[in-house]
N, C-alpha and C positions, 0 to 999 in steps of 0.2 A: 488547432489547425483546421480543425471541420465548420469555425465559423468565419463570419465575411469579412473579411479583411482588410475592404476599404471601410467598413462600419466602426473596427476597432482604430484605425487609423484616423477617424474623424471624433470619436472617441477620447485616443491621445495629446490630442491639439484641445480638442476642448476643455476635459477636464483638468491637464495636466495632474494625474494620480501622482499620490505617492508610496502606492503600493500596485507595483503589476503581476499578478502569475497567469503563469502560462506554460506551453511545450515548449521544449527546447528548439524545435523547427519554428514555428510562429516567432516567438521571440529574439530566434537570428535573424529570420528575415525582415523583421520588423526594423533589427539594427542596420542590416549593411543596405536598407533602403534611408536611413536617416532619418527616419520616425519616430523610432525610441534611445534616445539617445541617454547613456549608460555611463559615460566617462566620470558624470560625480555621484555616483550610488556608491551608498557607504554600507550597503551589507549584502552578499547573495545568498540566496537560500539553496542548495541542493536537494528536494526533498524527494523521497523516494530512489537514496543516491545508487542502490545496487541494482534498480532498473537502469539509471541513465547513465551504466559504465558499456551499454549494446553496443556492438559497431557503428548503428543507423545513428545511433548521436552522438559520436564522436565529434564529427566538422563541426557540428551546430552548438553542441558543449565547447571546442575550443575557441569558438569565436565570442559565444558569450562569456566563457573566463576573461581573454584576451582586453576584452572591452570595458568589463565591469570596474571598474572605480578607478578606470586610468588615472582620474586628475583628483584626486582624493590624497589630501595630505597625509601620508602616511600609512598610506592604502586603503583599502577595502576589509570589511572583516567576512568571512565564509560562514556560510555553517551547515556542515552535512548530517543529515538527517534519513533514516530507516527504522522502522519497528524490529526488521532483520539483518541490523549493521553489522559485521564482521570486520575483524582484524584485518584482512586482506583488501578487504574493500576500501577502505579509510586508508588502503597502504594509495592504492592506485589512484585516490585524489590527493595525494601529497604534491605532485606539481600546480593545481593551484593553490591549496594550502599548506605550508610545508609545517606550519607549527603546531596544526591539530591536539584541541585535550578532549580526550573525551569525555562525555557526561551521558550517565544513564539514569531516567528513570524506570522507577520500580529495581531496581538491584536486584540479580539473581545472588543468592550467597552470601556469606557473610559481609560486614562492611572491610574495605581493604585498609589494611594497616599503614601509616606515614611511610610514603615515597615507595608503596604498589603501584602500580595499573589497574584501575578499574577493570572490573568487566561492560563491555559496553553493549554484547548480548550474549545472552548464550545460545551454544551451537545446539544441536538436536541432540548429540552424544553427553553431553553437560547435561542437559536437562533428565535424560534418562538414568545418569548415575545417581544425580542426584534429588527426585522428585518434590521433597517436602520443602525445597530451597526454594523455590518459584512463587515471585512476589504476587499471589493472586488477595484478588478481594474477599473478605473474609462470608460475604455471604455465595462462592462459588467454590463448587466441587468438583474435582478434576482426574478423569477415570482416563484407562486407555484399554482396549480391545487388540487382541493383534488374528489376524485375520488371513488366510491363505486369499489367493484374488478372485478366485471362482467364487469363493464363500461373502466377499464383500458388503454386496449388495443385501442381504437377508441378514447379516451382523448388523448391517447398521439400522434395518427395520427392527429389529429385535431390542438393538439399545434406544431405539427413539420409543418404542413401546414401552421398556424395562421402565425408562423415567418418568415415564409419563408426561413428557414433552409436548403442546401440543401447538407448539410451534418452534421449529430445529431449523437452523441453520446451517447449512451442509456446506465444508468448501471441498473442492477436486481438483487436484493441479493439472488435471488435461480437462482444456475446453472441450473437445471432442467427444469426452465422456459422459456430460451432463445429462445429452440427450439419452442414451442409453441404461444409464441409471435412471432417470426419470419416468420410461417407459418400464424398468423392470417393477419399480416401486409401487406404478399405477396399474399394473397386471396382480397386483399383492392385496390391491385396497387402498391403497396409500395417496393422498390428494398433492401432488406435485408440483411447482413451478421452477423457472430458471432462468438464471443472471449472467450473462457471458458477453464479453467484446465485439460478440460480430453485430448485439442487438442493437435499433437505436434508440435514442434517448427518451420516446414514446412506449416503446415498447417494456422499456426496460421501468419505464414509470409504473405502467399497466401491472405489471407479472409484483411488484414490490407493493402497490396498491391491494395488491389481492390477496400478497400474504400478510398485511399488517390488518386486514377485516378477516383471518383466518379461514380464508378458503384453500388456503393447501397449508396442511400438514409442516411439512419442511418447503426449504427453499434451496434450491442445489445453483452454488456458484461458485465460480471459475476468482481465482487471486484478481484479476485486473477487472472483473467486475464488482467486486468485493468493497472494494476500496471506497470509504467514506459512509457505508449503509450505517442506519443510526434506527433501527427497533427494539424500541426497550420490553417489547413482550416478549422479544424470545427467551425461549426456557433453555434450552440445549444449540 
């Protein structure tokens, strides 16, 4: 949505793609303007489906279900997609997909016996009963700290030291926290930067630029910033 609009629309006519993504708001308005026209698409992707069950996309997701492979013989095929897919969430896209199977890769747990339910992820309480179940790569080791909230901040300097990490990936599910963590860690010695939603796409270049030449230590980001980073030095 934050790019131009009429650029993408001249874009559409030209190239005729046969692959478009996008946000659910761009992408509807792109249809009920008559631009992208949807009726014979033969697959929709839902990706990141337990973000886009928000209120704010609800109109724009029913208008793109609605549209999607109207004139497709025999319909459309769907496919929803999370790295944190839940049972309930897959419940509440059943009206546009009613016949949903799921598939998981990496399987937590053992493999399910003829005519189970897979697991399609597991929940946080899963994962804690059962630790050694968790499909990790064999060259990654997988520790957990449990930490009162005062103490947070210096736990987590202490485990980026214990491993000798010298480049950590840090995520925090409040954006708001980044900065204050950041500030505590560089009061400590600790060389910091940070990844969050309000940044824009310069900025956010810059601070990712800076930790893959290792001038900070860790990198502290927020889930919706998170999404898609690809540095294979990190240690932690």
């Amino acid at each position: 949505g934050g790019a131009n609009v009429r650029r993408q629309e001249e874009a559409l006519r030209r190239k005729k793609p046969l692959l478009v993504v996008g946000t659910p708001g761009r992408l509807a308005e792109l249809s009920r303007n008559g631009i992208l026209r949807t009726h014979g698409v033969k697959c929709l992707v839902i990706d990141e489906a337990d973000d886009l069950l928000a209120s704010n996309f609800r109109r724009d997701m029913a208008r793109i279900c609605d549209h999607t492979g109207k004139g497709v013989l025999g319909g459309r095929q769907t496919v929803v997609v999370s790295a944190t897919l839940r049972r309930e969430t897959l419940q509440q896209y059943e009206y546009m997909a009613p016949n949903l199977k799921q598939i998981s890769a990496g399987q937590f747990g053992k493999a399910p016996h003829p005519g189970e339910t897979p697991h399609l992820a597991a929940s946080d309480d899963e994962i804690e009963r059962s630790p050694s179940s968790a499909a990790l790569p064999p060259n990654l080791e997988h520790y957990s700290v449990v930490a009162d909230a005062r103490h947070k901040v210096d736990r987590l300097r202490s485990a980026i030291h214990a491993t000798g990490a010298e480049r950590a990936l840090v995520f925090l599910n409040f954006g708001h926290r980044l900065a204050d963590v950041r500030d505590k860690l560089a009061t400590r010695g600790m060389a910091c930067g940070v990844l969050h939603g309000g940044m824009n796409k310069m900025e956010r270049a810059a601070e990712l630029a800076a930790f893959r030449r290792g001038d900070f230590r860790a990198l502290l980001v927020s889930d919706l910033a998170a999404r898609g980073i690809d540095v294979p030095e990190v240690d932690a």
